[in-house]
Each structure stands twice: as structure tokens, then as C-alpha cells.
C-alpha positions in Angstrom: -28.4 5.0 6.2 -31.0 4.2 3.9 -30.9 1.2 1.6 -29.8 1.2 -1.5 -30.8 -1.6 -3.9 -28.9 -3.7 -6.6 -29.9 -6.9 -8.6 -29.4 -9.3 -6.2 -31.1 -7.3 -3.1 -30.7 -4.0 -0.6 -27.7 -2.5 0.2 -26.5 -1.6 3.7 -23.7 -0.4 5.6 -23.1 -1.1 9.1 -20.0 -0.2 11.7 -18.0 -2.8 12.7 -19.6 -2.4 16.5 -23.0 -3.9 14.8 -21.6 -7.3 13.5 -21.6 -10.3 14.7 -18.3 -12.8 15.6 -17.4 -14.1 12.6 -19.4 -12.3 10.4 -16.7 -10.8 8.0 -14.5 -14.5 8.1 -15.9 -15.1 4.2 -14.6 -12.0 2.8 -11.5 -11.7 4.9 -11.0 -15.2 3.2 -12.2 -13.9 -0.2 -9.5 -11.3 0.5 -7.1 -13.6 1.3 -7.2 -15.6 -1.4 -7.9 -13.2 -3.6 -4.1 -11.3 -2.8 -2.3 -14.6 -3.0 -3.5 -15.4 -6.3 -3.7 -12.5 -8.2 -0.4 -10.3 -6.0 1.4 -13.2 -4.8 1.0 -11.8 -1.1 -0.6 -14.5 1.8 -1.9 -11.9 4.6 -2.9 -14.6 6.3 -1.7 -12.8 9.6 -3.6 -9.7 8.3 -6.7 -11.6 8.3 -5.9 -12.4 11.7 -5.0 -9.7 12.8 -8.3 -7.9 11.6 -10.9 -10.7 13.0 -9.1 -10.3 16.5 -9.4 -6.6 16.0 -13.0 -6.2 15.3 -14.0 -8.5 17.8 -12.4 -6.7 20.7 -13.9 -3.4 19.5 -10.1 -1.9 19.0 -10.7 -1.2 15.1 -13.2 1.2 13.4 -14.6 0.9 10.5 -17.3 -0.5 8.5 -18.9 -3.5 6.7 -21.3 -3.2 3.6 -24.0 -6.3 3.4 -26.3 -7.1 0.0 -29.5 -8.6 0.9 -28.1 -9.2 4.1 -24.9 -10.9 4.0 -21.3 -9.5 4.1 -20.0 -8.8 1.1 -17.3 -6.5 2.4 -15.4 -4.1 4.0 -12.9 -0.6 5.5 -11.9 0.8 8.0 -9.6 3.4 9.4 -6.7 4.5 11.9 -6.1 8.1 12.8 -2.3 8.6 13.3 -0.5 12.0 14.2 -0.2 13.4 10.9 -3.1 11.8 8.7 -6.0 9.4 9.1 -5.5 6.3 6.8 -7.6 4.7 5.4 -6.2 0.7 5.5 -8.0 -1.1 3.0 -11.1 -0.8 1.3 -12.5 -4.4 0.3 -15.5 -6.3 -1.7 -15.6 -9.9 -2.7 -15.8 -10.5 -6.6 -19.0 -11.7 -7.2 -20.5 -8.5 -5.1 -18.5 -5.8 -7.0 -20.9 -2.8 -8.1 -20.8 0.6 -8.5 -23.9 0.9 -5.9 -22.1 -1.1 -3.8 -18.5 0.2 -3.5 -20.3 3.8 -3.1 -22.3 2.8 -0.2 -18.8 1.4 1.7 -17.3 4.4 1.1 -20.1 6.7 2.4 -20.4 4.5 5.3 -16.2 5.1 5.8 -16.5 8.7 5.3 -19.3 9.0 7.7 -17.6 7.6 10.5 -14.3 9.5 9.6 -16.4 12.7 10.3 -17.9 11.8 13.4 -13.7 11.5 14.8 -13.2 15.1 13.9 -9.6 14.7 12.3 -8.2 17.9 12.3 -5.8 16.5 9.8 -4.8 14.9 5.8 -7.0 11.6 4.8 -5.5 9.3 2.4 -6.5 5.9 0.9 -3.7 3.7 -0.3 -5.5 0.4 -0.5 -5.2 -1.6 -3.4 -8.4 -1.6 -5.1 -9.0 -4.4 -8.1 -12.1 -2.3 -9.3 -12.5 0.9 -9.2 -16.1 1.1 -10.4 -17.6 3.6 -7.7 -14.9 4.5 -5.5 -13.9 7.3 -8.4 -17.3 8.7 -7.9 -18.1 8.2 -4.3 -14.6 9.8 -3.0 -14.4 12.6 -5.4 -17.7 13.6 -4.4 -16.4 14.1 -0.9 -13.2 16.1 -2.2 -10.5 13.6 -2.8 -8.0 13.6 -5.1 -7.5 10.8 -7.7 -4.0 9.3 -8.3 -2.8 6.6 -10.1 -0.3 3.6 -8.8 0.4 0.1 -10.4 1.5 -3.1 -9.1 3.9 -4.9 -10.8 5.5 -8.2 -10.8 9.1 -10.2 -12.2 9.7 -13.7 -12.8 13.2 -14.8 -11.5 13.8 -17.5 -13.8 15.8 -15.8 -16.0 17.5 -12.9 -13.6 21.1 -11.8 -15.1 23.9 -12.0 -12.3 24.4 -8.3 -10.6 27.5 -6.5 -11.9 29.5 -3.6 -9.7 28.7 0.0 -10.1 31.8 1.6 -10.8 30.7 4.6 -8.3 28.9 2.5 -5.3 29.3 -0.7 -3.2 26.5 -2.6 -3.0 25.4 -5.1 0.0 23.2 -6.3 2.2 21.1 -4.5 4.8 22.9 -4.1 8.4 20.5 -2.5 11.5 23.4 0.6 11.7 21.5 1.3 8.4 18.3 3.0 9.5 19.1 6.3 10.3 21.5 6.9 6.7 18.6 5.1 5.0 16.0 7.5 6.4 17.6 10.8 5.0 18.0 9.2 1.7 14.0 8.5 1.9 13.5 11.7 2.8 16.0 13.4 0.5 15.2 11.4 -2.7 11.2 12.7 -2.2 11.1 15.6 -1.6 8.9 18.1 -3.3 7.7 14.9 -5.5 4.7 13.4 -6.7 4.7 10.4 -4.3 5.1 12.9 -1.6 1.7 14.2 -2.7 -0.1 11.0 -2.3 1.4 10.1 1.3 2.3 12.6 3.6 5.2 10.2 5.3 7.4 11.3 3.0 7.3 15.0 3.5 9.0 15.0 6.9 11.9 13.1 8.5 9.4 11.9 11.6 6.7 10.5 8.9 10.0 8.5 6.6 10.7 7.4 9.6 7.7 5.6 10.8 7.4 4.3 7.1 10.6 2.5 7.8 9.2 1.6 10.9 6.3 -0.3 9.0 8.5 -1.2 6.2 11.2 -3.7 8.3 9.1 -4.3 11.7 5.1 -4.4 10.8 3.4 -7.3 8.9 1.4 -4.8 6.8 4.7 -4.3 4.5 5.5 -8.5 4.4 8.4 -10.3 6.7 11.2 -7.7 6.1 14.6 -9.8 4.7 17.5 -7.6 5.4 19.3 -10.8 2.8 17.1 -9.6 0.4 17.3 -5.5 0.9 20.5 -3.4 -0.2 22.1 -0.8 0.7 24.6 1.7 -2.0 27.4 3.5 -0.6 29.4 5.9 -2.2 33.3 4.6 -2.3 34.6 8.0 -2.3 32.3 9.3 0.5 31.5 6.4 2.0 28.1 8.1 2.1 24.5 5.9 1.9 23.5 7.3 -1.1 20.6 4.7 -1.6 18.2 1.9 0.1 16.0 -0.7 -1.5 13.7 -2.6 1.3 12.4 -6.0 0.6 9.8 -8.5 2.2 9.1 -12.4 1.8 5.2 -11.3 1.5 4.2 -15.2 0.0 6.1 -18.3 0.0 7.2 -17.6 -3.6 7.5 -13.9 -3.4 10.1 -11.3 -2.5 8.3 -7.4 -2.9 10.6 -4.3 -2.9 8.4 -1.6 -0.4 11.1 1.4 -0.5 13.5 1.9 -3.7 15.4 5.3 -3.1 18.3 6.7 -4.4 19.9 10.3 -3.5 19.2 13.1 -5.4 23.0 13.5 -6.4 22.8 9.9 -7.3 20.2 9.7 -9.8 20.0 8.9 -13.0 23.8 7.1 -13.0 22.3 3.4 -12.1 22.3 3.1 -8.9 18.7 1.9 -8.6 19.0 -0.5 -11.4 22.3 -1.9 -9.7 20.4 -2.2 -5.7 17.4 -3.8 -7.5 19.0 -6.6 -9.8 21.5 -7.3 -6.4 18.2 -7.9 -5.0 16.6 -9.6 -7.8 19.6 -11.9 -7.6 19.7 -12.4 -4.0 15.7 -13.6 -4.1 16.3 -16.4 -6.4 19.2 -17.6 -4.8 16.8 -17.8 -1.3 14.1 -19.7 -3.7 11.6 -16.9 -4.3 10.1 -17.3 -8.0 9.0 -13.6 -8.3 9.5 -10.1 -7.0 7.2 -7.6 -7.0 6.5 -3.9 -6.4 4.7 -0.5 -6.3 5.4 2.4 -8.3 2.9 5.4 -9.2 2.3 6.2 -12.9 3.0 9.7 -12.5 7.0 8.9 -11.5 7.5 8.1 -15.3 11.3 8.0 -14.6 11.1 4.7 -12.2 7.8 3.3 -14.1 10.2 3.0 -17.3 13.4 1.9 -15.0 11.2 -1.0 -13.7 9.7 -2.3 -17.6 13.6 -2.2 -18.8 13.9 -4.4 -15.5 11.7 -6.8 -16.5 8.5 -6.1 -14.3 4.9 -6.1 -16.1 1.6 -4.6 -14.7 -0.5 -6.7 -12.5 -2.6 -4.2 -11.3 -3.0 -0.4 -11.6 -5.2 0.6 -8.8 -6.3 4.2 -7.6 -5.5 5.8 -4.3 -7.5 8.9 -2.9 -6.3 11.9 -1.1 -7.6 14.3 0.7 -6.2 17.9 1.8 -7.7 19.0 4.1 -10.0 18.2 7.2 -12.3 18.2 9.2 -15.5 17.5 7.2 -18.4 19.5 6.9 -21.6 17.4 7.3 -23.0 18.7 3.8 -27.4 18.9 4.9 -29.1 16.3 2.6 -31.1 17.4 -0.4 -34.8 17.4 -0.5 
């Protein structure tokens, strides 16, 4: 692509096939360090994982340099359902409009030369959206709104019983039960709009996949996860799934709770047994996801204790392939 130009010098995008070993270590760093301090998660094995990848040629995507140097970074998978984008990254002192635009084109452009006959979605966590509003709306996404949030666990209240449910810990015969309540407790819902997982059994069950065996989603703690069960069914009627993802932090990926079962406290009651269960291990905060549109959890979790640490959009698109739009004159 052409160059673009900011303050400090041209913009250009690159694939990942065009850089040299080594050449995204600072920002993978700046990444790094960047999660840790202001999310509380060390992907240090991310980082890894994401060198190794690029320099065997297994992972596509693309790099965005200012006056020559690496400032950051995306890329892409294409699974059976949806092409994801994974993360979508630029070191702090190189955030700019200009600049997040041109990754993104760059990320779209190679998306369209794989032909996905299928949904695209970004869920990366992005710290400033300056840009990518502009740049993915432009190319037909949708906008939608989630927030990170955090607890201290210095001043958790013991877990009481739920005069309805039993509470405990995670056990591997839980997988299946735990995968219809996923699926049960989102259907037709607003975070079934923004990932398409949850809209079939198949897709909740390759979140679960991701959620207790894939380093994306943390070091799954089945301690630290619960699982509700109805005492006069004896029914799974709700999951919560947590992850060590930092030496100090426990994060709750999957908090679900049967449609039959809502709104009567069981997900209050499976998150403070897990609230409770992280400090006991040593973990000094707990943290979690939640989009701003599911007002019902979004108030469940600020009764709970947990503050905004970061709202951050995600992007979805529809409908696929793309058409090549001919450049203007």
C-alpha cells in the first residue's frame, strides 16, 4: 500500500511473510507488559507462542511500521464458522488514528485475499480506539461495547449457601452439563451477537475447549471454577470458569446461569464461592469481561465489587466474502 504519513515519519503495513526474525520482539514486549500492568494478565506464553508462529510462516497477519520501525501488529485465524480476528496491537507511544487505520486496512486486505465464505469478528482488547471505529466501520462492521473489570480480594465476605443450589468445585464429568447451560443461558442474546460460538452447541463447545485447555483464556483452575446444581433436580443449572492469568490474578472467562435460574442468585452465589476460593490460593484480584449491553450482569458485577478497567470495542461483521471496492480517482 501506499504510505501514509504522521508526525514522526511514513506509515506502512507489511505481512508477517516480509519481516524479519525478531522484528516484532519490542512490541510483543510492549504488549506484554503493557497486559500485566494495566489487566493483571502475563501472556508471556502468548508472546511466545506468536514469535514462534510468525517465524515458521504458520500465522497470517500483519505488522504496521512508522518511519520504519515496528510499532505493531494483527493477525488472523479462519476457523469453521467465523474468521477471528486475535488481537489487534500498537505500542503506546505510536498510537494514532493514521496509524491504527493503516493496521486495520492492511488486516482486511489479507482477510479478502482468503475468501472466507463466512462471519468476521474482532474481540481483541483494544486500549485506544482512535481509528479502529472509523477504519472497520468503513469496511461494514458493527461496533459493540465490552469492559474489563477488576476486584480486590482483600476484603471478600465468606460465601453463604443458596437455599436452591449446591455449590462446588469444577469436576471433568462437568463439561457436557456445563455446555448446555452456555448454550441455554445465550441464546437469542446480545453476546450471542458479538460471537458466533454461542449460537450453536458445536461453537459453546469449542469455547469451553479454549476456556479450560488453551493458554489464550489463562491456566484454567478447576479450584477456582464452580459449578450450581439444582438439589431438587440435581440438574447443572450453572458454570462459572476461572484462570490464574498472572501471578496475582484469578479471571472469570464463562459466568452462566440457566434460564430458569436467573435472577434468584445463583450467579452472585458461584462468583463470591469463587471470589473466596482465589484468595484462599493467594490471588490478590479477580477479574472479568462483560459487554455493556447485558445491563443485568454489568450491574450484578458493580454490587460485587468489580470496577472498570477498561471498556474496549469489538467489531463484527455479518457477512462475507468481501468485495474489493475499485479505488477512487
Amino acid at each position: 500500500m501506499a504510505a501514509a504519513e504522521t508526525a514522526s515519519g511514513p506509515i506502512e503495513v507489511v505481512p508477517f511473510a516480509r519481516l524479519t526474525t525478531g522484528a516484532l520482539s519490542g512490541v510483543l514486549q510492549a504488549q506484554r507488559t503493557e497486559w500485566l500492568a494495566t489487566l493483571g494478565w502475563d501472556i508471556a506464553g502468548i508472546v511466545e507462542f506468536v514469535e514462534t508462529a510468525i517465524a515458521g510462516r504458520s500465522l497470517r497477519g500483519s505488522a504496521v511500521l512508522v518511519d520504519g520501525v515496528v510499532v505493531g501488529f494483527g493477525f488472523f485465524t479462519v476457523e469453521i464458522d467465523r474468521c477471528l480476528i486475535g488481537e489487534v496491537y500498537v505500542q503506546p507511544d505510536a498510537r494514532s488514528a493514521d496509524v491504527h487505520d493503516a493496521l486495520v486496512e492492511g488486516i482486511i486486505r489479507q482477510i479478502r485475499q482468503t475468501r472466507p465464505r463466512k462471519r468476521v469478528e474482532s474481540q481483541s482488547i483494544v486500549f485506544d480506539p482512535r481509528g479502529f471505529d472509523e477504519a472497520f466501520a468503513r469496511h461494514g462492521f458493527e461496533r459493540h461495547e465490552r469492559t474489563y473489570m477488576a476486584k480486590a480480594l482483600d476484603a471478600v465476605d465468606e460465601a453463604t449457601d443458596h437455599v436452591d443450589v449446591d455449590i462446588r468445585p469444577w469436576r471433568d464429568i462437568d463439561f457436557s452439563p456445563a455446555l448446555e447451560v452456555v448454550y441455554q443461558s445465550y441464546r437469542g442474546t446480545v453476546d450471542a451477537q458479538l460471537n458466533v460460538q454461542y449460537r450453536s452447541r458445536e461453537g459453546c463447545a469449542d469455547l469451553l475447549d479454549a476456556l479450560t485447555d488453551s493458554m489464550w483464556c489463562g491456566r484454567f483452575d478447576p479450584t477456582l471454577a464452580r459449578i450450581a446444581q439444582d438439589r431438587a433436580t440435581g440438574r447443572c443449572c450453572g458454570v462459572v470458569i476461572a484462570s490464574a492469568i498472572g501471578p496475582e490474578t484469578s479471571h472469570l472467562g464463562q459466568i452462566s446461569v440457566l434460564p430458569s435460574h436467573q435472577h434468584r442468585g445463583v450467579g452472585r452465589a458461584m462468583i463470591a464461592a469463587s471470589l473466596v476460593a482465589a484468595r484462599a490460593a493467594g490471588f490478590e484480584r479477580t477479574t472479568l469481561a462483560v459487554t455493556s449491553a447485558n445491563t443485568a450482569a454489568s450491574k450484578l458485577y458493580e454490587v460485587m465489587g468489580f470496577a472498570v478497567c477498561v471498556p474496549f470495542p469489538v467489531y463484527t461483521r455479518e457477512t462475507a466474502p468481501f468485495r474489493v471496492r475499485p479505488r477512487s480517482t
